[in-house]
C-alpha positions as CSV (number, residue, x, y, z in Angstrom):
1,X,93.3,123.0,174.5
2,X,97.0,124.2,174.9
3,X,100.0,123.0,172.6
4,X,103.1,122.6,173.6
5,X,105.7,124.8,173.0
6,X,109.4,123.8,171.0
7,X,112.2,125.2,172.4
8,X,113.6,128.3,170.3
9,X,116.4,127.2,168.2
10,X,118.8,129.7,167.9
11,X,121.5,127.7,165.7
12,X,120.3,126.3,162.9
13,X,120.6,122.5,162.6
14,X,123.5,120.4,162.9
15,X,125.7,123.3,165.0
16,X,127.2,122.0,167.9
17,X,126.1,123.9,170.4
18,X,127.7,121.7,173.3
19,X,131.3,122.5,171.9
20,X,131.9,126.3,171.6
21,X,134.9,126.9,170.0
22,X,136.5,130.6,172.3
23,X,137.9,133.5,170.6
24,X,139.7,136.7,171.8
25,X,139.0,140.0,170.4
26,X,140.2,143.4,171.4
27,X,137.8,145.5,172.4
28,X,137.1,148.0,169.1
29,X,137.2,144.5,167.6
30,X,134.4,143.8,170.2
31,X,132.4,146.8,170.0
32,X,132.2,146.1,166.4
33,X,130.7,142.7,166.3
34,X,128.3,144.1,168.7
35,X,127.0,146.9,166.7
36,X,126.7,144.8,163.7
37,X,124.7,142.3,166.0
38,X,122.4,145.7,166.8
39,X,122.1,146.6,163.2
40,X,120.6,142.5,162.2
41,X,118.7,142.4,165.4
42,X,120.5,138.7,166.3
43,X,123.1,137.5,168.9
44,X,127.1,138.6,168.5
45,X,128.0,134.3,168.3
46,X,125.2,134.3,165.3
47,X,127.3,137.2,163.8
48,X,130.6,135.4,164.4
49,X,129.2,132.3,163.0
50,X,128.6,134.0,159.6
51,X,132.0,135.7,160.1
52,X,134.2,132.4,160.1
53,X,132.2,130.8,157.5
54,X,132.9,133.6,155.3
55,X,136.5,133.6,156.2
56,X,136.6,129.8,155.6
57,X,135.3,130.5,152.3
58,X,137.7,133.1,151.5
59,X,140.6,131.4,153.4
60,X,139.7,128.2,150.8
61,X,139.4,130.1,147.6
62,X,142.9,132.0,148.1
63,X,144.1,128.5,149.2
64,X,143.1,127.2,146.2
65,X,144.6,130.0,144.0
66,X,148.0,129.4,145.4
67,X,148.2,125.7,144.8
């Protein structure tokens, strides 16, 4: 008897995958998000992923502080 294989999720749920939003980075900038990618062993858009969200956080919290 065989079971049927999901498909690997790679985002977890909710993330729009079928609206990428593009960014530009020089290349040391590049190189950088790449090795860290290496280092955890998942993709460079799962490493940006966490990067914005912790810049949103950050971005909010000094928003907050000036207001």
């Amino acid at each position: 008897m065989t079971s049927e294989k999901k498909p690997l999720r790679r985002a977890p749920r909710g993330v729009m995958s079928d609206k990428p939003l593009y960014t530009r980075l020089t290349s040391n900038e590049r190189d950088e998000v790449l090795r860290v990618s290496d280092a955890e062993r998942c993709s460079a858009s799962s490493i940006v992923r966490r990067l914005v969200l912790l810049g949103l956080s950050v971005y909010k919290a000094q928003a907050g502080s000036r207001s």
